[in-house]
N, C-alpha and C positions, 0 to 999 in steps of 0.2 A: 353035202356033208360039211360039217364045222369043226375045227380042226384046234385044240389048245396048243401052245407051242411056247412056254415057260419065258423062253429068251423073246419071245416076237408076239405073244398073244392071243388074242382070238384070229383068226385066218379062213378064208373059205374061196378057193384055189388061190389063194396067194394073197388076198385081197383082206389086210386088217383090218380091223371090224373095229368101232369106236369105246373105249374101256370108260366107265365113269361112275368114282365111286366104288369099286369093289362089284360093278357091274358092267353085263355085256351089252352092247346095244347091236343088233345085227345090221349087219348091210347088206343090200342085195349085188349079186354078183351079174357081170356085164355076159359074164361066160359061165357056161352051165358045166357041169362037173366035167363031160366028156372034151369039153375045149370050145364048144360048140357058142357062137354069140344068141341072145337070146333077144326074139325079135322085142320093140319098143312093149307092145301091150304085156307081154309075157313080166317082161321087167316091171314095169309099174305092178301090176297084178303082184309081183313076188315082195315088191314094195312095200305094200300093203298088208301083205303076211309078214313078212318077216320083221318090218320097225317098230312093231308095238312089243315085241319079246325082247322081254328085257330077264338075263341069265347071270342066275352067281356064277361068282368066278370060283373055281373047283379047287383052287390052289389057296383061297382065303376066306375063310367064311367073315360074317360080319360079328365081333366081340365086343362086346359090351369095355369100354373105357374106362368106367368108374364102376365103383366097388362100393359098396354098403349105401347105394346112393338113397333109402328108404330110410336111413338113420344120419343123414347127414341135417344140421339143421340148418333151413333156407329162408328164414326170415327174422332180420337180424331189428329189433329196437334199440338206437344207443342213444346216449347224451349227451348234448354237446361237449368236447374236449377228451371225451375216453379216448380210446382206441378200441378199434375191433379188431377181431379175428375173421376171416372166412377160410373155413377148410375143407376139403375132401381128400380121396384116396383114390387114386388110377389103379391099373389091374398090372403092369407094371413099372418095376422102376424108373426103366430107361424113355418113360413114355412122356416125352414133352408137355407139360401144361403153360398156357397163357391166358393172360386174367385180362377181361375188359369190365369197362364203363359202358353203361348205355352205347354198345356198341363200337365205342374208342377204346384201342388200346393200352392196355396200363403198363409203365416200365416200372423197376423201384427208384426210386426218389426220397428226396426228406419225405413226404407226404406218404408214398406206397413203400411197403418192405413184401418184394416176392419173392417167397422160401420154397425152392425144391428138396424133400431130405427124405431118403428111402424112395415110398409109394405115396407120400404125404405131399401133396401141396398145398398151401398156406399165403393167402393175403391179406398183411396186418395195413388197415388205414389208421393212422395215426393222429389222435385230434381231431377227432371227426367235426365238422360243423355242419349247418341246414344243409348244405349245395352238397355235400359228400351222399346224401342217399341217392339211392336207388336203383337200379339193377346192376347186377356185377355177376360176370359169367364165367366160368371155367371153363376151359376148349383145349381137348387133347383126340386126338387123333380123328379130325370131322365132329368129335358128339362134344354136346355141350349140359352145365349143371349149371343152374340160376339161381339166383341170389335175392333176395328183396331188403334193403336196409331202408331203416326210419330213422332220422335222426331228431330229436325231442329237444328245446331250449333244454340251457342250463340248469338244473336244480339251485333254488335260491333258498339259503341258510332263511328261516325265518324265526325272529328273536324275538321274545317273549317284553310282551309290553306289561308293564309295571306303573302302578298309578302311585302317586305322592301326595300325601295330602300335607299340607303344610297350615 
């Protein structure tokens, strides 16, 4: 029998069980319910039953972190020297987001400005140039939302040639 226990977890005669993720991963018990040790083969056998079951945790299901994430737009084209925006919405307020880079994480800086306001979070890159694209990820609570930017040379003013005849 496997036992939930709020304050201490999953248990099974005493024996916590490994939590990961919002899930249970079992372990086999050295002692069988009535107290009794269980000989080597029994144990491994039970081993083998029981380490591939992997169990929601009954006190948390898994929720979804972002919110309209089918209307968020995720692929950003800029020009060199704009600034962009990159946004989305968490499911709550209190719910931590951070922004990375290819993997690095981003602070605000002159270069990054990251705004938490309400359920909104927001990553303004500032003067973007070539080296500013490319992946940029939002991560709040384990899930994550990705980003793709392209940053495009400058647009150059082109002025109108005029011919003189003299």
């Amino acid at each position: 029998m496997v036992i939930w226990n709020p304050s201490s977890g999953w248990s099974d005669c005493g024996n916590l069980l490994i939590s990961i993720s919002g899930f249970h991963l079992c372990k086999p018990s050295r002692v069988n319910m009535s107290g009794r040790k269980l000989p080597t083969a029994s144990r491994k056998k039970q081993l083998m039953n029981i380490s591939t079951s992997l169990l929601p945790s009954p006190d948390k299901e898994v929720q979804e972190m972002f919110v309209n994430k089918g209307k968020v737009q995720k692929d950003f084209k800029a020009v060199a020297s704009e600034d962009i925006s990159l946004s989305c919405e968490v499911a709550q307020a209190k719910t931590e987001g951070k922004w990375f880079k290819d993997g690095k994480l981003i602070t605000s800086s002159k270069k990054f400005k990251v705004e938490a306001e309400g359920r909104s979070r927001r990553l303004i890159v500032q003067q973007v140039e070539r080296k500013d694209g490319g992946e940029y990820t939002c991560e709040a609570g384990g899930q994550k939302l990705t980003f793709k930017v392209t940053v495009a040379g400058r647009r150059r003013k082109v002025l109108p040639c005029f011919r003189i005849q003299m």
